[in-house]
C-alpha positions as CSV (number, residue, x, y, z in Angstrom):
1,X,3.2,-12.2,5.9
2,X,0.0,-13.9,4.3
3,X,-2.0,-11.9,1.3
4,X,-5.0,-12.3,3.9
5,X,-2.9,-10.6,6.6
6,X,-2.0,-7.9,3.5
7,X,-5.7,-7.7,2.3
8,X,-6.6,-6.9,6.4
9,X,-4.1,-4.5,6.8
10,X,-5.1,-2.3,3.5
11,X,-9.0,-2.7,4.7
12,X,-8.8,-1.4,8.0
13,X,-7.6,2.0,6.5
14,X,-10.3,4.7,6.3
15,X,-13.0,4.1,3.8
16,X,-10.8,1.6,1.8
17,X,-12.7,-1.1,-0.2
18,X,-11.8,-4.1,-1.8
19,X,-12.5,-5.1,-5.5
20,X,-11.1,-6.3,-8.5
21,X,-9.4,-5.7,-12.0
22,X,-7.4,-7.9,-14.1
23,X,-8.3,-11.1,-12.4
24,X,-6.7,-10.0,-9.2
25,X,-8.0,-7.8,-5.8
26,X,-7.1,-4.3,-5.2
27,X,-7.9,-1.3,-2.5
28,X,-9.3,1.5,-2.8
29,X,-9.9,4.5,-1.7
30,X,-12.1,7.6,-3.0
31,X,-12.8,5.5,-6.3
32,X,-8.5,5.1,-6.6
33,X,-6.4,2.3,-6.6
34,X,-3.5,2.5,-3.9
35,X,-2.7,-1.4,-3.8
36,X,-3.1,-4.7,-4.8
37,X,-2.4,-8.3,-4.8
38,X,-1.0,-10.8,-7.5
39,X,-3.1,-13.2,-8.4
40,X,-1.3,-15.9,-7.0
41,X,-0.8,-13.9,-3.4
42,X,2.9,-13.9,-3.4
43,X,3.1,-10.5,-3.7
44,X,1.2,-6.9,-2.8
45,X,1.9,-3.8,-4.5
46,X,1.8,0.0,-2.8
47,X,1.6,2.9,-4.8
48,X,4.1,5.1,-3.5
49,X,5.9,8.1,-4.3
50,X,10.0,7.5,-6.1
51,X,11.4,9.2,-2.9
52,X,8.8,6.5,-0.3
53,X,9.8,3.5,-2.9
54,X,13.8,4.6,-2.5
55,X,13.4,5.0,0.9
56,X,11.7,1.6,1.5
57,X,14.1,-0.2,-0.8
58,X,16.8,1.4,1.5
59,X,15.7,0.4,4.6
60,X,14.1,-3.5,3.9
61,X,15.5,-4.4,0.2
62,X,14.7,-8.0,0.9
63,X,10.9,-6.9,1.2
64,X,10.5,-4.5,-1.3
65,X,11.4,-3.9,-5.2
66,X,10.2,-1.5,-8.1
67,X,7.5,-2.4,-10.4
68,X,8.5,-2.9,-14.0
69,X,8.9,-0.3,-16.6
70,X,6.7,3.1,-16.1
71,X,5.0,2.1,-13.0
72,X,8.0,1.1,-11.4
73,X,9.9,4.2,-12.2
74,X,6.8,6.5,-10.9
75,X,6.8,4.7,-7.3
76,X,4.8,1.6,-8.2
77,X,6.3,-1.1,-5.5
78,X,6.4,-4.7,-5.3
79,X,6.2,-6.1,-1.7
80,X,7.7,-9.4,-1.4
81,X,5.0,-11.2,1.2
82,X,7.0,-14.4,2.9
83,X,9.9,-11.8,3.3
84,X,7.5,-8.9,4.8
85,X,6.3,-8.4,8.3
86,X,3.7,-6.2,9.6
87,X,6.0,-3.9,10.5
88,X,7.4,-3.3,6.7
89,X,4.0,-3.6,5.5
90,X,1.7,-1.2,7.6
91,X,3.8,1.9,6.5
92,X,3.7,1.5,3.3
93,X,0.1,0.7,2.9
94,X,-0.4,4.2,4.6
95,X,1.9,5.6,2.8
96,X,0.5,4.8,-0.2
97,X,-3.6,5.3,1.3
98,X,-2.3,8.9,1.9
99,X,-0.7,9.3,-1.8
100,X,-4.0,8.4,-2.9
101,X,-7.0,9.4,-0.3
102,X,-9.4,12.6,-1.2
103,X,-7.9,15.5,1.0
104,X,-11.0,15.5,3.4
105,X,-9.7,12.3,4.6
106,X,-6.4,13.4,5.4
107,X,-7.8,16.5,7.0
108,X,-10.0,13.8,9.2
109,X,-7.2,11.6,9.5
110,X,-5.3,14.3,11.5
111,X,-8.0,15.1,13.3
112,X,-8.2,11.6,14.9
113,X,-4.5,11.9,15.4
114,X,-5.0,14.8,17.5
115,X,-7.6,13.2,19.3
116,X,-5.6,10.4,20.3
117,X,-2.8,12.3,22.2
């Protein structure tokens, strides 16, 4: 997976935008950070919970890896982008949008589920 393919994926959730801090892009949503990319593009980062980052290391431990130090031990997760596919990557990157959306947006969000079955 390309950073571009990354950055797409992350802006085509609901009312996600795209800025900067540190020298390097991040997504947000509701004012709040829920990933980013290295400045270099090799790799994104998801916000997820311990139990979503153990549970993606389990399943693709080629694609994804803990953070360093604190962030790392509170879910913050490296994903590993020439390893990843769009199938590793689009469940996290929700995963992580719904760890960090404003509740009206999950309540929508459900709503649009419903709609579509």
């Amino acid at each position: 997976m390309t950073a571009d393919r990354f950055r797409k994926l992350a802006l085509s959730l609901p009312e996600t935008v795209e800025r900067a801090h540190m020298n390097h892009p991040d997504f947000r949503v509701g004012g709040k950070i829920f990933a980013t990319l290295t400045p270099n593009g090799d790799k994104g980062m998801v916000k997820l919970t311990p139990e979503q980052q153990e549970e993606a290391m389990r399943s693709e431990p080629q694609v994804f890896e803990p953070c360093a130090g604190a962030w790392g031990r509170q879910g913050c997760t490296y994903v590993l982008l020439a390893a990843a596919t769009e199938a590793d990557v689009r469940p996290a990157l929700l995963a992580a949008w719904r760890n960090t959306a404003p509740k009206r947006l999950h309540r929508r969000d459900a709503e649009n589920a419903k709609d579509d079955s």
